[in-house]
DRENZAPA-195895 format. One record per residue (C-alpha): residue in three letters; chain; x, y, z. Coordinates in steps of 0.05 Angstrom, whole numbers. Layout:
% residues N
type->ala, mol->A, px->X, py->Y, pz->Z
...
***
This chain:
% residues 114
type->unk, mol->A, px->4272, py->1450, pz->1102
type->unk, mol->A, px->4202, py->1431, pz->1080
type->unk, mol->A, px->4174, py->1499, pz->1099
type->unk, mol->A, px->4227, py->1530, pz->1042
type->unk, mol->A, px->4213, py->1476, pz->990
type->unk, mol->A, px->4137, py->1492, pz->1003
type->unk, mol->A, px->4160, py->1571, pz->1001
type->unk, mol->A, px->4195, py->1563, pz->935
type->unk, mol->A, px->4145, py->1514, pz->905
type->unk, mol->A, px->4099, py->1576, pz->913
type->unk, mol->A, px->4149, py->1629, pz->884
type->unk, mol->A, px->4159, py->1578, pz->821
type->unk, mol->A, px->4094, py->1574, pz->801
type->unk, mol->A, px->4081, py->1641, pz->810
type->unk, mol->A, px->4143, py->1659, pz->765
type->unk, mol->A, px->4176, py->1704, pz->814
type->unk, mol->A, px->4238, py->1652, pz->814
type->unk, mol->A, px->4267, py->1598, pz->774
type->unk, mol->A, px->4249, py->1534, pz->776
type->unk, mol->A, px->4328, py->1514, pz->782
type->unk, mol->A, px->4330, py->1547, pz->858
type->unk, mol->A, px->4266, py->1493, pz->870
type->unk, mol->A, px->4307, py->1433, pz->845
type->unk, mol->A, px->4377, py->1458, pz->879
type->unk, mol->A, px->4334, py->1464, pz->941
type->unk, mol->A, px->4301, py->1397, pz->936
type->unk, mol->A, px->4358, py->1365, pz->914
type->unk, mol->A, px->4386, py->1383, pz->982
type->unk, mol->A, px->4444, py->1426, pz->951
type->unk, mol->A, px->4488, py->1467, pz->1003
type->unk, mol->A, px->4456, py->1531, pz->1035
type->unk, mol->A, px->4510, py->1586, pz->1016
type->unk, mol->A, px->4504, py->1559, pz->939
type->unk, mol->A, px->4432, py->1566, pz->950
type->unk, mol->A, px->4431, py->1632, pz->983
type->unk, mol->A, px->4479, py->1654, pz->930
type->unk, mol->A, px->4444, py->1636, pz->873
type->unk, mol->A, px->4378, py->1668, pz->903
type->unk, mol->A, px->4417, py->1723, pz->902
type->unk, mol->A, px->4436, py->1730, pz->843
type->unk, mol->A, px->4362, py->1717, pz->817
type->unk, mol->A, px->4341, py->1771, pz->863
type->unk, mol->A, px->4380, py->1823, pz->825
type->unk, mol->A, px->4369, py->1790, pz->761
type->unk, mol->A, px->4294, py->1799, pz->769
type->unk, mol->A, px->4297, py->1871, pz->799
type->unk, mol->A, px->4342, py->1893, pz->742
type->unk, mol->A, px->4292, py->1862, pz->691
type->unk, mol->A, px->4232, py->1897, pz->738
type->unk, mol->A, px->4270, py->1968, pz->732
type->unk, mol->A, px->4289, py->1949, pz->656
type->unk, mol->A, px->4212, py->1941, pz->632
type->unk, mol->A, px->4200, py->2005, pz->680
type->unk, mol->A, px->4245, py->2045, pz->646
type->unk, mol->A, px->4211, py->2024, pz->575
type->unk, mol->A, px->4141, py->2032, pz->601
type->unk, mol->A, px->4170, py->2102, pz->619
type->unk, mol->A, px->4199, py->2125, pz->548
type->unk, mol->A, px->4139, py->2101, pz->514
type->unk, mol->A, px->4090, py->2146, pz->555
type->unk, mol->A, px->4131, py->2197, pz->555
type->unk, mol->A, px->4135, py->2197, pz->479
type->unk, mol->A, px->4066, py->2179, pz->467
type->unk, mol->A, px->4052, py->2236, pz->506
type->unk, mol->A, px->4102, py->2284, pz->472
type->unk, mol->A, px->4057, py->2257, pz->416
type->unk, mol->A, px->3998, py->2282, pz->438
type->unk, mol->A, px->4024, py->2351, pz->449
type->unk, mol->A, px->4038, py->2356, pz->379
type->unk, mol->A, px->3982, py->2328, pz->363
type->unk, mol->A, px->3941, py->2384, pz->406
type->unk, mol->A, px->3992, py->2445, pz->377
type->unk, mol->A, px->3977, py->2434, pz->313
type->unk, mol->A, px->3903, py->2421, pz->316
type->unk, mol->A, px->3895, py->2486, pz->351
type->unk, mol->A, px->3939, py->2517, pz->301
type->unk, mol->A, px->3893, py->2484, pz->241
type->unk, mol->A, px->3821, py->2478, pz->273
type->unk, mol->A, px->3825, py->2522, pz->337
type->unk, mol->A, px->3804, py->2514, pz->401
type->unk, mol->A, px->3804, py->2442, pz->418
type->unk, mol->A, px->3728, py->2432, pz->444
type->unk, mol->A, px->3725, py->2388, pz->503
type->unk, mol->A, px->3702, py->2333, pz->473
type->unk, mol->A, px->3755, py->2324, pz->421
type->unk, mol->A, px->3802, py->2335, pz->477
type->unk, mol->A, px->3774, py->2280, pz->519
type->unk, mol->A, px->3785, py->2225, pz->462
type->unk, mol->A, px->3853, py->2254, pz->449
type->unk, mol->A, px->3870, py->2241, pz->530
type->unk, mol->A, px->3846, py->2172, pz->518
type->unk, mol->A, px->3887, py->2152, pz->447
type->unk, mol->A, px->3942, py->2112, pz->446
type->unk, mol->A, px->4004, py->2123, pz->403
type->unk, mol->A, px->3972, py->2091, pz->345
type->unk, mol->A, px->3907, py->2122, pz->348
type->unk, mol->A, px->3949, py->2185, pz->359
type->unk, mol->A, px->3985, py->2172, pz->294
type->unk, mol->A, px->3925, py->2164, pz->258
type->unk, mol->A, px->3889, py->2223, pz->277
type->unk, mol->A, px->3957, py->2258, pz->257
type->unk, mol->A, px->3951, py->2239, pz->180
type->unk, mol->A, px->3884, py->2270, pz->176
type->unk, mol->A, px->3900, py->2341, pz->205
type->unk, mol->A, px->3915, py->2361, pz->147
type->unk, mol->A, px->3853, py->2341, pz->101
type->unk, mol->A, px->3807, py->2364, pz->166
type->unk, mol->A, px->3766, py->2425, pz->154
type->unk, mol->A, px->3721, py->2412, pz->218
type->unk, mol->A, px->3735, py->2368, pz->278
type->unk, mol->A, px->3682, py->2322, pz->261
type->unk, mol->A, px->3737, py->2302, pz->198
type->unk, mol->A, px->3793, py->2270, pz->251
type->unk, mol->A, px->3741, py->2221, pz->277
***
């Protein structure tokens, strides 16, 4: 019993579970409650974990949708993309992206989106 409370002492502070399962524990509730509830947290947290996955996901995907856009229409404006311009537009994030965006079309040169 003291090896678990020491176990979920650990897992509490590291914010993996809830402190309730540490005080249910220590409090000397009944195992199956316990085990259920850990349960639950267990899917609880890997739903969360897949949830922020799944926005991490959409916004690369549209920041990099972004930057395809971005690239199409600078070639269409400017040209070629020289590698240099194309190393800082691998590197942008979505607002950098956006901002670059607003001056395609006042650029005459590259130097103008920088």
């Amino acid at each position: 019993r003291r090896d678990l409370a020491v176990w979920l002492t650990m897992m509490v502070q590291r914010a993996e579970l809830p402190a309730e399962l540490l005080e249910l524990a220590l409090a000397g509730g009944e195992q199956t409650m316990l085990a259920e509830k850990a349960g639950r947290w267990k899917a609880e947290l890997l739903e969360q974990g897949m949830m922020q996955g799944l926005e991490q996901g959409l916004e690369q995907g549209l920041e990099q949708g972004e930057r395809r856009m971005l690239q199409r229409l600078l070639v269409q404006k400017l040209g070629e993309i020289p590698a240099d311009v194309q190393q800082q537009l691998e590197h942008a994030d979505s607002l950098q992206l956006q901002s670059i965006l607003q001056r395609v079309w006042s650029a005459k040169q590259w130097e103008d989106l920088f």
